[in-house]
C-alpha positions in Angstrom: 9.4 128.6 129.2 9.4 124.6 129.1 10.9 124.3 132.2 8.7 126.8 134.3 5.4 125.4 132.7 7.4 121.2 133.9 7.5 123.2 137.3 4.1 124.4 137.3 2.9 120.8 136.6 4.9 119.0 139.1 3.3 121.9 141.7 0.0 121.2 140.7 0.2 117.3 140.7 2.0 117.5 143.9 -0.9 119.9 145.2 -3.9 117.6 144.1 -2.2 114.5 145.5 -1.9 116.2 149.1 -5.8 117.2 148.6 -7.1 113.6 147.8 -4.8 112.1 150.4 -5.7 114.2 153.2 -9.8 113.6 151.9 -9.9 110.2 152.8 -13.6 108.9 153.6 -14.7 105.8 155.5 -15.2 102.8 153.8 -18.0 101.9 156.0 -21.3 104.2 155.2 -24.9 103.5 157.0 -27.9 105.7 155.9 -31.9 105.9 156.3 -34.4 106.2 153.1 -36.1 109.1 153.7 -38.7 108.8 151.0 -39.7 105.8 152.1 -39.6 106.7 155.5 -41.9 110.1 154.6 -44.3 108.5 152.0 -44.1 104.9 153.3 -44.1 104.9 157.1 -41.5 102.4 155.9 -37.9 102.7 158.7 -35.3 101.2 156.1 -31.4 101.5 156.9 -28.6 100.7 154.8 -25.2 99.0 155.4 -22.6 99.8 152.7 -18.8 98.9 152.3 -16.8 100.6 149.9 -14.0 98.1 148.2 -10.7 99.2 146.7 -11.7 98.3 143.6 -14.2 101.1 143.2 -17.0 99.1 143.9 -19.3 98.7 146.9 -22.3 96.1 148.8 -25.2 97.2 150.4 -27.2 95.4 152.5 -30.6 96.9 153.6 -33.5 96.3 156.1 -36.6 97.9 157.0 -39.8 97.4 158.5 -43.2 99.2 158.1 -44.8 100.3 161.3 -48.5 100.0 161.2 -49.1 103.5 163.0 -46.8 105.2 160.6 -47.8 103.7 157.6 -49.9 105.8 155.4 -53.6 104.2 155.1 -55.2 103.9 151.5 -58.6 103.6 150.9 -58.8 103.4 154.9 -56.2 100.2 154.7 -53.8 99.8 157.2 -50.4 98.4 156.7 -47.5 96.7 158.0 -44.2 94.5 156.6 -40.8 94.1 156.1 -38.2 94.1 153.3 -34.5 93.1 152.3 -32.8 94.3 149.5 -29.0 93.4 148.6 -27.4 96.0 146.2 -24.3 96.2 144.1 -22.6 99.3 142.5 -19.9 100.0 140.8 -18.9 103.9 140.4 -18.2 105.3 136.9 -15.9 108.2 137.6 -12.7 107.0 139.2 -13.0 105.9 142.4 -9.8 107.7 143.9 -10.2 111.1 141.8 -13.5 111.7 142.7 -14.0 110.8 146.7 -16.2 113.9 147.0 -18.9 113.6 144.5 -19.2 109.4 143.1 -21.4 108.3 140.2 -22.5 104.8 140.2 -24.3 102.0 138.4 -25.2 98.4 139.5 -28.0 96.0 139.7 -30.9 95.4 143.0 -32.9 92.6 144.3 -35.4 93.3 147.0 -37.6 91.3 148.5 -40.8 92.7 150.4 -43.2 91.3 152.9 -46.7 93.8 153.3 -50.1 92.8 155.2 -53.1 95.2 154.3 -56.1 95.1 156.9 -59.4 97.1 157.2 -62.1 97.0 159.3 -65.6 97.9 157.4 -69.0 98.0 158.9 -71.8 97.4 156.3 -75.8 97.8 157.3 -78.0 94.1 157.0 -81.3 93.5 156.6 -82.2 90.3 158.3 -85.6 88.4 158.5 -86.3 86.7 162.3 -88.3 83.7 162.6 -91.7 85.4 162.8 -90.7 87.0 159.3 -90.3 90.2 160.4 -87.3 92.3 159.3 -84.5 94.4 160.9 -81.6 96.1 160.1 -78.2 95.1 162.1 -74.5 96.3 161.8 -71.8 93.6 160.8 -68.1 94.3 161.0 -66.5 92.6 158.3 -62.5 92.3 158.6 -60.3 92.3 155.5 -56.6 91.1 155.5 -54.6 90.0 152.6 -51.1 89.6 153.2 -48.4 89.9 150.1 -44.8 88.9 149.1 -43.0 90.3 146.4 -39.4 90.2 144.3 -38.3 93.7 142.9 -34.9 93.2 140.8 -33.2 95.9 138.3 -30.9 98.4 137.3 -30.2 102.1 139.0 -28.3 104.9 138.4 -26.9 107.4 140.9 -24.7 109.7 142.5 -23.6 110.0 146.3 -22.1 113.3 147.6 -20.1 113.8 150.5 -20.4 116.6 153.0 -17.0 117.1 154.6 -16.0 113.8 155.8 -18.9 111.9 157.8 -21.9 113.0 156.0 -23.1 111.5 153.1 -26.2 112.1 150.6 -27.3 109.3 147.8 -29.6 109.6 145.5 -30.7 107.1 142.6 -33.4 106.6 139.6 -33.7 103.0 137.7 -36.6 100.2 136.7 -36.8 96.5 137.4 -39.0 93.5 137.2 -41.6 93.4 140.4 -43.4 89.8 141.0 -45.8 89.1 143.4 -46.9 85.9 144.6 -50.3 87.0 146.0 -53.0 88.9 143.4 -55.6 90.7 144.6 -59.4 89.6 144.4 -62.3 91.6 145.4 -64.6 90.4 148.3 -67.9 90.7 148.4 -67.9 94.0 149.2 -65.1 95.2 146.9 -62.4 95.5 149.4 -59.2 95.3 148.0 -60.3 95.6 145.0 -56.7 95.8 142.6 -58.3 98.9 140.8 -58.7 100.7 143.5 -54.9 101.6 143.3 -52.6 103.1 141.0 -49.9 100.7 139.4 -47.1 102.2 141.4 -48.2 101.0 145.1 -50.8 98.5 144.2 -49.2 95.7 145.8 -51.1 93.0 143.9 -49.4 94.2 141.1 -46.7 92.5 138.6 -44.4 94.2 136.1 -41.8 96.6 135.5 -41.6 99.2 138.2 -39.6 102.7 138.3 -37.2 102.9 141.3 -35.9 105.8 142.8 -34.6 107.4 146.2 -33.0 109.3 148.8 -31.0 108.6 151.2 -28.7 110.1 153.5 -26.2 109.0 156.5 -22.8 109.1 157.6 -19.3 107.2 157.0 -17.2 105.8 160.0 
């Protein structure tokens, strides 16, 4: 009885060895946010490399294209961000190459410009003192630059050997060096947005996201 249960235990070491070593992933991994992409208009692209160690860096870039951006409030958007990221994967890094969980900190760092273009009716009074109404187009433009940095939690899945989905949920610290300020007709007016894309706004954040690519 001992010596049939050693063998089935040798069997079925010997079988999950051959299974993790013939799984062997990339250690190279480039993927697109899609929320950001979908809700942003935001194209964002990250580099990761996976370390021996069960650890890995990503390095991410995007930029917000002004006809994709979503407008709010009639505002019109564009920018850029950078964001370096570093996680460290909680199950073991070797027994576990299909499904990874993961913890690490973030910093980002985010460029955006709003603009809008509002026409407003004027009563003016000519030299005769006579009155008339005109149209003036007033142009608004504030431009903003921010520092997100926290903590995030997550999982990336593999799907076969090149395909690869990541998703996360955290917090951190946003500050922004530009506030906004009304005009003098209200444009941009901070409480015209909700805390979570008002871009004037300083504090803690929530972060989440999805993202998915493929390993080489």
């Amino acid at each position: 009885m001992k010596q049939r249960l050693i063998i089935y235990c040798i069997v079925s070491l010997s079988a999950f060895n051959v299974q993790s070593q013939d799984w062997k992933l990339g250690k190279n991994s480039v993927k697109v946010d899609v929320l950001q992409l979908i809700f942003s208009g935001n194209i964002e692209m990250d580099y990761e490399r996976y370390r021996s160690n069960g650890s890995s860096i990503i390095i991410s870039g995007g930029y917000t294209i002004k006809g994709l951006s979503a407008q709010i409030r009639r505002y019109e958007r564009w920018g850029a961000n950078a964001e370096i990221q570093y996680r460290k994967f909680i199950l073991p890094f070797q027994l576990n190459d299909k499904f990874r969980a993961y913890m690490g900190p973030f910093i980002r760092y985010k460029f955006l410009e709003y603009s809008r273009n509002e026409t407003v009716m004027e009563q003016i009074e000519d030299n005769n003192g006579n009155w008339s109404t005109v149209e003036i187009t007033y142009n608004s433009i504030d431009q903003f630059s921010s520092y997100y940095t926290g903590f995030v939690f997550g999982f990336s899945s593999y799907l076969g050997k090149h395909v690869e989905l990541d998703m996360f949920i955290g917090a951190g610290v946003k500050i922004n060096g530009r506030v906004l300020y009304p005009d003098e007709y209200g444009f941009l007016q901070t409480k015209s947005f909700g805390m979570a894309v008002n871009p004037g706004f300083s504090g803690v954040l929530p972060r989440f996201g999805i993202r998915l690519g493929g390993l080489f």
